[in-house]
FIMI-608163 format. One record per residue: residue number from 1; x, y, z of N, C-alpha, C in turn. Coordinates in Angstrom, 2 decimals, decimal comma, padded with zeros to 5 digits, always signed. Layout:
[pt NUM; [X; Y; Z]; [X; Y; Z]; [X; Y; Z]]
...
END
This chain:
[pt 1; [+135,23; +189,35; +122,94]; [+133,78; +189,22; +122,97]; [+133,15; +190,40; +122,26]]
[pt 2; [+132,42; +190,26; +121,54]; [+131,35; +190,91; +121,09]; [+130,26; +191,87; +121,87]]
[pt 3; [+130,10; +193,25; +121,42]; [+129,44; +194,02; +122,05]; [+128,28; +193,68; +121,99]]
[pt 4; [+127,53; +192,63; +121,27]; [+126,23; +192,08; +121,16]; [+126,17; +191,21; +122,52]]
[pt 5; [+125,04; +191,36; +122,96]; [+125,05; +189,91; +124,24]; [+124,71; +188,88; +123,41]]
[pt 6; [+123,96; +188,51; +122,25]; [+123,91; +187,44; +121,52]; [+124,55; +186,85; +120,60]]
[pt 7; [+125,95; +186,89; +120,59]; [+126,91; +186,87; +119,77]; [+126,84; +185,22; +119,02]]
[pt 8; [+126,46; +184,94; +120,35]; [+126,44; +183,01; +119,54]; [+124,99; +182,83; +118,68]]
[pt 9; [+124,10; +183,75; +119,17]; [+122,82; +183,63; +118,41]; [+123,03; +183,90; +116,95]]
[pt 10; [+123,95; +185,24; +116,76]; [+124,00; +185,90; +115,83]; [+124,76; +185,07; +114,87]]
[pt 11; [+125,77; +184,20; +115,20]; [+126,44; +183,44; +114,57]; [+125,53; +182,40; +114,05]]
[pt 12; [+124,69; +181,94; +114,63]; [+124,12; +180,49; +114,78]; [+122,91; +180,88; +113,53]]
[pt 13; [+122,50; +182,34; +113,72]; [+121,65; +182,93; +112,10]; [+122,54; +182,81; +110,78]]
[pt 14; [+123,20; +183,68; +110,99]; [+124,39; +183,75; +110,06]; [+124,89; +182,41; +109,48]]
[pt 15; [+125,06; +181,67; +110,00]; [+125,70; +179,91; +109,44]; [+124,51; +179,22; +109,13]]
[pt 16; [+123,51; +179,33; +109,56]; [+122,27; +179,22; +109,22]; [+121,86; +179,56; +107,59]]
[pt 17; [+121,82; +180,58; +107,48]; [+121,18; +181,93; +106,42]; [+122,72; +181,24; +105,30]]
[pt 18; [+123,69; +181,67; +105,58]; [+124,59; +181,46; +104,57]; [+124,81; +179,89; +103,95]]
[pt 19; [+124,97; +179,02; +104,79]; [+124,74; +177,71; +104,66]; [+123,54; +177,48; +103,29]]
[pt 20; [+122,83; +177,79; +103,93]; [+121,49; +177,70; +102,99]; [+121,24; +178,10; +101,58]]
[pt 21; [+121,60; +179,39; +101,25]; [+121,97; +180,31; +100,31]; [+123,14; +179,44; +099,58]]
[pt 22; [+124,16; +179,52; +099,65]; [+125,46; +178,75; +099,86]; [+124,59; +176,82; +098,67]]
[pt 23; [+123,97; +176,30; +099,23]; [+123,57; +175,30; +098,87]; [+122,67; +175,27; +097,96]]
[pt 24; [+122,30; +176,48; +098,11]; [+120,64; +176,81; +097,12]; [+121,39; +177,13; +095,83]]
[pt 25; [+122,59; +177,87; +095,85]; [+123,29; +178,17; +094,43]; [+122,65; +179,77; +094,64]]
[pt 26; [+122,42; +180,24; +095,12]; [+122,34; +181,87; +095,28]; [+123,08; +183,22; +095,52]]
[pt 27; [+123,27; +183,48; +094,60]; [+124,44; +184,53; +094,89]; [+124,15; +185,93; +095,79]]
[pt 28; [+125,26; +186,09; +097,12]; [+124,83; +186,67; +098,01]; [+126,00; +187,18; +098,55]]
[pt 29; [+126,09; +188,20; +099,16]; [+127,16; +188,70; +099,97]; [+126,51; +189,36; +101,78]]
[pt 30; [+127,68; +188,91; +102,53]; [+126,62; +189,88; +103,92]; [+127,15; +191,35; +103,50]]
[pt 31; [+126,74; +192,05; +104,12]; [+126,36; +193,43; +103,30]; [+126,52; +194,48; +105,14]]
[pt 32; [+127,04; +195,76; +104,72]; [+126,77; +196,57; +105,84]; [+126,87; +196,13; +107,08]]
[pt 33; [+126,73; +196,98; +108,06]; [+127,47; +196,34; +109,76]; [+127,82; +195,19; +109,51]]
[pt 34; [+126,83; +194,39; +109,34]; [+127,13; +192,75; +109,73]; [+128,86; +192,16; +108,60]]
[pt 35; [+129,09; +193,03; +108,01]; [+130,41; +192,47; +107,02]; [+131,20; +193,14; +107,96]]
[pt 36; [+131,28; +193,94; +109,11]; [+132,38; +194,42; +109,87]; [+132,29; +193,21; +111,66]]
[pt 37; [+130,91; +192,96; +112,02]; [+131,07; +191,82; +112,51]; [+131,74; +190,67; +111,63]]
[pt 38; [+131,52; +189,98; +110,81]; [+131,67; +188,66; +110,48]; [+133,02; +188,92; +110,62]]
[pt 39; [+133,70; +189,67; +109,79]; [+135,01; +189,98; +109,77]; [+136,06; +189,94; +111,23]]
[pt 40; [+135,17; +190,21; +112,27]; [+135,97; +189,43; +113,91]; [+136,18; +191,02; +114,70]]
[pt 41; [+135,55; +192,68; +113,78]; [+135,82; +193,73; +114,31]; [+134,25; +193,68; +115,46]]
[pt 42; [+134,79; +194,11; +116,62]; [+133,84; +194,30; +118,22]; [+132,65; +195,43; +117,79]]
[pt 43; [+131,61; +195,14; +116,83]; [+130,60; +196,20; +116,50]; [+129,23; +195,53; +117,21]]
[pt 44; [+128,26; +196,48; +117,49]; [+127,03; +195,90; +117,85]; [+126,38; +195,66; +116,10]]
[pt 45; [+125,52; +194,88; +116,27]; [+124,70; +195,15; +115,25]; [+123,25; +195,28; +115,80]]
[pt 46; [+122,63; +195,64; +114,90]; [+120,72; +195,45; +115,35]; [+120,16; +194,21; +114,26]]
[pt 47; [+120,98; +193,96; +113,34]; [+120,35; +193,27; +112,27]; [+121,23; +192,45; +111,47]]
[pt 48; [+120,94; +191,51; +110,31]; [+122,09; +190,95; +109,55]; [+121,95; +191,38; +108,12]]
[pt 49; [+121,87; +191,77; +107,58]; [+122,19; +192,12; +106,12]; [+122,80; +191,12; +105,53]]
[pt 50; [+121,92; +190,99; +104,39]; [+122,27; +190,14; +103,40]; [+121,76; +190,24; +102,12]]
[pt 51; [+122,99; +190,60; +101,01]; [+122,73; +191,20; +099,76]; [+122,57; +190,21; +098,99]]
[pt 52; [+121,24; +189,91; +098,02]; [+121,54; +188,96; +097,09]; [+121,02; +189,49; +095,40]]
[pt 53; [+121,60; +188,75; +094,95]; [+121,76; +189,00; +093,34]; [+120,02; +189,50; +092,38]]
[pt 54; [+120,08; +190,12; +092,29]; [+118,34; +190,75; +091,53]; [+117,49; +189,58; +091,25]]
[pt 55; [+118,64; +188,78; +090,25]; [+117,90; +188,00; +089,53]; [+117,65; +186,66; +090,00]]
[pt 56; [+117,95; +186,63; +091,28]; [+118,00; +185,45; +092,18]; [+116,69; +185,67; +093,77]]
[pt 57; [+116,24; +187,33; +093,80]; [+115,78; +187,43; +094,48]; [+114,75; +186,64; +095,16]]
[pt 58; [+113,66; +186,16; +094,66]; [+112,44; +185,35; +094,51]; [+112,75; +184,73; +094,87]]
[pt 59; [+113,97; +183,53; +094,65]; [+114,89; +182,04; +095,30]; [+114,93; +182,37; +096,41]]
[pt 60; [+115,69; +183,63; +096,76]; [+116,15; +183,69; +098,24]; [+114,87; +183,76; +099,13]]
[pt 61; [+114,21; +184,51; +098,84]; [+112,47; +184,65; +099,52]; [+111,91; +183,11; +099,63]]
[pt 62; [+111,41; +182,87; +098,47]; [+110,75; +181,14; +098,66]; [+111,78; +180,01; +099,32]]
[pt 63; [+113,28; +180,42; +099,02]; [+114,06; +179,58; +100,21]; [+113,87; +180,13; +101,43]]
[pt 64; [+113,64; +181,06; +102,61]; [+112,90; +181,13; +103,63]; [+111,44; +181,04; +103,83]]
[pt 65; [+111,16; +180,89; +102,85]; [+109,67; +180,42; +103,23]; [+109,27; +179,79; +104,42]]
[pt 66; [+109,60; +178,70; +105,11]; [+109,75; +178,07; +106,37]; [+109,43; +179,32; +107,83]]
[pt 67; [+110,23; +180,53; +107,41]; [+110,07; +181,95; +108,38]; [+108,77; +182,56; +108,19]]
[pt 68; [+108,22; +182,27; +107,51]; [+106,86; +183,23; +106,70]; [+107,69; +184,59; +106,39]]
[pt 69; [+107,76; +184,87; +105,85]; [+108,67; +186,61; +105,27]; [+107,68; +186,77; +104,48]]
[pt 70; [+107,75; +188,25; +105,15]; [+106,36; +189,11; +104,07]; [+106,18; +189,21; +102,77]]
[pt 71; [+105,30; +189,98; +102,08]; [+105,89; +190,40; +101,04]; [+107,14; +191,09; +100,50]]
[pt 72; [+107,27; +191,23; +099,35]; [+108,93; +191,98; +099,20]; [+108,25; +193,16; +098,46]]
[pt 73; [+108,80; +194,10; +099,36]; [+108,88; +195,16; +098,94]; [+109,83; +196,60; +098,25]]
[pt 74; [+109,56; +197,52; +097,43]; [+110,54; +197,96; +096,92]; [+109,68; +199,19; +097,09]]
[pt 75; [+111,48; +199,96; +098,20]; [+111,12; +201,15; +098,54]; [+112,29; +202,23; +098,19]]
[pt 76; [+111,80; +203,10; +097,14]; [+113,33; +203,71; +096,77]; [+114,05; +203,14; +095,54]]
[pt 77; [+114,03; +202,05; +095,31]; [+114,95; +201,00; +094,85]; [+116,09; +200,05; +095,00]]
[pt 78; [+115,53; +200,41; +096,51]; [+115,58; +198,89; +097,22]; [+114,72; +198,11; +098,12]]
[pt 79; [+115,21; +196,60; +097,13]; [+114,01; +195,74; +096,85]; [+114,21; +194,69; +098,33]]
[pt 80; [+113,59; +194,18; +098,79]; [+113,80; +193,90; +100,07]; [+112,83; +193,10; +100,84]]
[pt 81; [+113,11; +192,52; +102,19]; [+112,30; +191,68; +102,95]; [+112,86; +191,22; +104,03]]
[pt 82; [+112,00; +191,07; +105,30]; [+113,07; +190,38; +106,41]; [+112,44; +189,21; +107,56]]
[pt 83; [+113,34; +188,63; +107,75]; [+112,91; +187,42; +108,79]; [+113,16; +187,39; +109,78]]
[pt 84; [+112,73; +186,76; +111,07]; [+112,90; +187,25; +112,42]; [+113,80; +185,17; +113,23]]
[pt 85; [+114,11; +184,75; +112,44]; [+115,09; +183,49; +112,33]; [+115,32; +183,84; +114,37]]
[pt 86; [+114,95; +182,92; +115,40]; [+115,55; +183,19; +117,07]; [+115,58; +184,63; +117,27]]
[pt 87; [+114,58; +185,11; +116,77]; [+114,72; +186,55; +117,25]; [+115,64; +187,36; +116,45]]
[pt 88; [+116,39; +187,28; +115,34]; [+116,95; +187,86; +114,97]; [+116,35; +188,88; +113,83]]
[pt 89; [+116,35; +189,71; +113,54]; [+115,99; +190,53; +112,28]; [+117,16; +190,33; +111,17]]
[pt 90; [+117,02; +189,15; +110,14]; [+117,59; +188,98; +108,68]; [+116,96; +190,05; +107,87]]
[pt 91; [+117,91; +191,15; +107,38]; [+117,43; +191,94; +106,14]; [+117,85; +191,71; +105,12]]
[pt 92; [+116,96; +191,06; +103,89]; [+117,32; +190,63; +102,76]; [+117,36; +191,48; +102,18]]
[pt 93; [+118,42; +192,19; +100,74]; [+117,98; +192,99; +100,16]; [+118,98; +193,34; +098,95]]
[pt 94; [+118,32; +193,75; +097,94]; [+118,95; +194,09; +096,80]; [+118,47; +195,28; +095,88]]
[pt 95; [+119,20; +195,65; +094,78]; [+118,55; +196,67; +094,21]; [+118,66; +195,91; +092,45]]
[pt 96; [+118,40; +196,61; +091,60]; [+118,53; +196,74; +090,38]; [+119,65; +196,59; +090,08]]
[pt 97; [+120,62; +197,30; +090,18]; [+122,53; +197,13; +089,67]; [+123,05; +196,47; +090,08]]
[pt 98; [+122,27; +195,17; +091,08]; [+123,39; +193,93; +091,74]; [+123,11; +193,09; +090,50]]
[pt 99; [+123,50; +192,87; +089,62]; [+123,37; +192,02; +088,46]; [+124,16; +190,74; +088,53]]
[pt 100; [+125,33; +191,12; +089,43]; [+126,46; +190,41; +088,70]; [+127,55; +190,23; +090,38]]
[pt 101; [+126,96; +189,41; +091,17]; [+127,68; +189,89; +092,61]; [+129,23; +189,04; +091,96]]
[pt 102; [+129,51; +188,07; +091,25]; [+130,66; +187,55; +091,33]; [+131,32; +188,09; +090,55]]
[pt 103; [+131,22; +189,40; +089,84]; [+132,08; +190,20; +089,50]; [+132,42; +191,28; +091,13]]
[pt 104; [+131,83; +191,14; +091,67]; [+132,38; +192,35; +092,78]; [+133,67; +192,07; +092,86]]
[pt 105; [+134,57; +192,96; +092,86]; [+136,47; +192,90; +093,67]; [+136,22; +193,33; +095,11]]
[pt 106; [+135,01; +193,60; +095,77]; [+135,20; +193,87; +097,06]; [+133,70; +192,73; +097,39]]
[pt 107; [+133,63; +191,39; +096,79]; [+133,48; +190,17; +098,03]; [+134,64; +189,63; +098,21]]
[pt 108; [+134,19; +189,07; +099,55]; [+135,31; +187,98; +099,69]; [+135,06; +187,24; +100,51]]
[pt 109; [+135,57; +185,64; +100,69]; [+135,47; +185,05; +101,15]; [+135,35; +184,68; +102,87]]
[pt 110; [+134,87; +184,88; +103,60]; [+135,46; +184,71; +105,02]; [+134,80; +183,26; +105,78]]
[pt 111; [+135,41; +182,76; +106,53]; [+135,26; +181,59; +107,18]; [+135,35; +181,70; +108,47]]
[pt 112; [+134,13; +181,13; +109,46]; [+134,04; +180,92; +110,90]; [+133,27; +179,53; +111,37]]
[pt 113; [+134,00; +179,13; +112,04]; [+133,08; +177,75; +112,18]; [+133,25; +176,63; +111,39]]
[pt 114; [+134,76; +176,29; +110,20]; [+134,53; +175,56; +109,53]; [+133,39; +175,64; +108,34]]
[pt 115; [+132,96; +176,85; +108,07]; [+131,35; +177,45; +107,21]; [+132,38; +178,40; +106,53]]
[pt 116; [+132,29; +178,52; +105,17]; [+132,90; +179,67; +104,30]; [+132,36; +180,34; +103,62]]
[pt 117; [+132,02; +181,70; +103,18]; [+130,75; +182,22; +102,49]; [+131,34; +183,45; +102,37]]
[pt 118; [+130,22; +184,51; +101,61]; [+130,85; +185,86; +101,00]; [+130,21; +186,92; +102,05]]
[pt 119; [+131,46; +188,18; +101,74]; [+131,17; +188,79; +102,72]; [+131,37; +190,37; +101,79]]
[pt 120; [+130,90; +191,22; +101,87]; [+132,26; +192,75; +101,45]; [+133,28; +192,45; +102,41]]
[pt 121; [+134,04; +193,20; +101,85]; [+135,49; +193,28; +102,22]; [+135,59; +194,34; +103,61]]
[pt 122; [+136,40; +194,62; +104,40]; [+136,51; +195,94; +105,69]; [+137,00; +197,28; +104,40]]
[pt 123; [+137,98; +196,52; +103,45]; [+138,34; +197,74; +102,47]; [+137,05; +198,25; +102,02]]
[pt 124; [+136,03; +197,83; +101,68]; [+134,55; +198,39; +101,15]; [+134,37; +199,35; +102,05]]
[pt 125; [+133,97; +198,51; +103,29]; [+133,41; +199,45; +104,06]; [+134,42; +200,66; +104,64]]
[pt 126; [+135,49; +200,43; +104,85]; [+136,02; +201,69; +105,31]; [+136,38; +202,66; +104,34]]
[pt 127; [+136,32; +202,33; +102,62]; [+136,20; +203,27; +101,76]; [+134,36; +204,09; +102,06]]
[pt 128; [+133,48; +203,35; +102,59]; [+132,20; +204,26; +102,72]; [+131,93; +204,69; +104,24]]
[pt 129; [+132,97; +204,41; +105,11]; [+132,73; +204,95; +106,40]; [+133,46; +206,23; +106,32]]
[pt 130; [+132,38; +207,79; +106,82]; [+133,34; +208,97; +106,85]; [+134,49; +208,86; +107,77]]
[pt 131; [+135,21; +209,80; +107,82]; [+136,61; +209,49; +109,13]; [+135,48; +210,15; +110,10]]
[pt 132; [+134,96; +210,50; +110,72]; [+134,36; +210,93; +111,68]; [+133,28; +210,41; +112,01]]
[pt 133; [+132,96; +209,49; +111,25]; [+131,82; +208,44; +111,67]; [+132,16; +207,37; +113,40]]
[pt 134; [+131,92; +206,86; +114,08]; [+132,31; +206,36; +115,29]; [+133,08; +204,96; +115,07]]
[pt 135; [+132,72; +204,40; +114,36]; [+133,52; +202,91; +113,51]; [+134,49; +203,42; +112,61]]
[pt 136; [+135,07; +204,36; +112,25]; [+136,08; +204,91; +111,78]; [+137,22; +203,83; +112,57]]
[pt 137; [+137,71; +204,36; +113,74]; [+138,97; +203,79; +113,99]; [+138,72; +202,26; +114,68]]
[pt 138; [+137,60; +201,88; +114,32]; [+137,48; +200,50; +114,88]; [+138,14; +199,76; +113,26]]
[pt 139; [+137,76; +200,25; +112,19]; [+137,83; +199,77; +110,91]; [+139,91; +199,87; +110,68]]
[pt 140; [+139,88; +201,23; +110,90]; [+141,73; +201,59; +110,44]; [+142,02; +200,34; +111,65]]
[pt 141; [+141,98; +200,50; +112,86]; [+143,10; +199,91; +113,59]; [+142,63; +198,14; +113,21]]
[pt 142; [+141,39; +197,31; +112,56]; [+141,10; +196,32; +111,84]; [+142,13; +196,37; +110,99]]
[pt 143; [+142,63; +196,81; +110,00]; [+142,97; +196,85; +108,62]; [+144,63; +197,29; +108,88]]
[pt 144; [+144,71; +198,07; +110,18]; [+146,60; +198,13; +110,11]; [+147,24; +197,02; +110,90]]
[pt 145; [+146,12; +196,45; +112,02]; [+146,79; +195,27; +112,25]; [+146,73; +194,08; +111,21]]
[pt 146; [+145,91; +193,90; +110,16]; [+145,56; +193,27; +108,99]; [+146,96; +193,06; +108,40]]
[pt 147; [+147,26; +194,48; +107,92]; [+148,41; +194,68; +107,17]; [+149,71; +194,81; +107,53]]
[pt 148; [+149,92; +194,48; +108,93]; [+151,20; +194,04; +109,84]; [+151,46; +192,89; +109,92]]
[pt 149; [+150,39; +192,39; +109,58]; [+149,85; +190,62; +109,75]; [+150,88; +190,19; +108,27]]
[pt 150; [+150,96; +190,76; +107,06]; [+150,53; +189,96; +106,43]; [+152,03; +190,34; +105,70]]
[pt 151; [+152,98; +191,53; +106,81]; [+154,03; +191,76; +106,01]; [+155,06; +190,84; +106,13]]
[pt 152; [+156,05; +190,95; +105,42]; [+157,29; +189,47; +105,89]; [+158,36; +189,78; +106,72]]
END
């Protein structure tokens, strides 16, 4: 079980949001915490992250339209917006250098629910988690049982 008490909610956004995207032809990856949930590691989240392609941004916005989502704003240089989908906070967001998400080597595919969609990889993120960060060894002991898994 999931350290979230809304774990089925969170899913039920997520298959939701990706589904959609997914059908719209929008290129997208889940992005940050939420790529260490989807992935099946016991993290809370506060939010879902979801990275989509620059040049696709506008699609992804007018495809939630249905949520009312604010304006998009760009703070820093990153460009962004979010929806509150059952209470959930969806953070859409991208910058300038996502040009090209299906060149990334760190999406990948993951599947729950019979639903298949892109995710970063745990290798992403645990190349940007410090070792002393608190999800440190939630990520290694993810990735060595991964790789016990997969030896012959």
């Amino acid at each position: 079980m999931s350290a979230n008490d809304s774990e089925g909610v969170l899913w039920a956004v997520i298959l939701e949001m990706v589904t959609a995207l997914e059908q719209s032809g929008i290129p997208y990856q889940i992005d940050s915490s939420t790529t260490l949930f989807v992935h099946g590691i016991d993290v809370y989240i506060k939010d879902v992250d979801i990275m989509i392609q620059v040049d696709h941004f506008e699609d992804a916005h007018a495809l939630v339209r249905p949520y009312n989502p604010p304006p998009i704003t760009d703070t820093n240089g990153w460009i962004q917006f979010h929806i509150f989908p059952q209470d959930v906070d969806v953070h859409f967001l991208t910058t300038n250098k996502m040009t090209d998400l299906a060149a990334n080597t760190d999406r990948v595919r993951v599947t729950h629910q019979d639903t298949t969609f892109w995710s970063l990889s745990v290798d992403w993120c645990r190349r940007h988690t410090p070792d002393d960060h608190e999800r440190a060894p939630l990520i290694d002991q993810y990735l060595t049982e991964r790789d016990q898994s997969r030896t012959p």
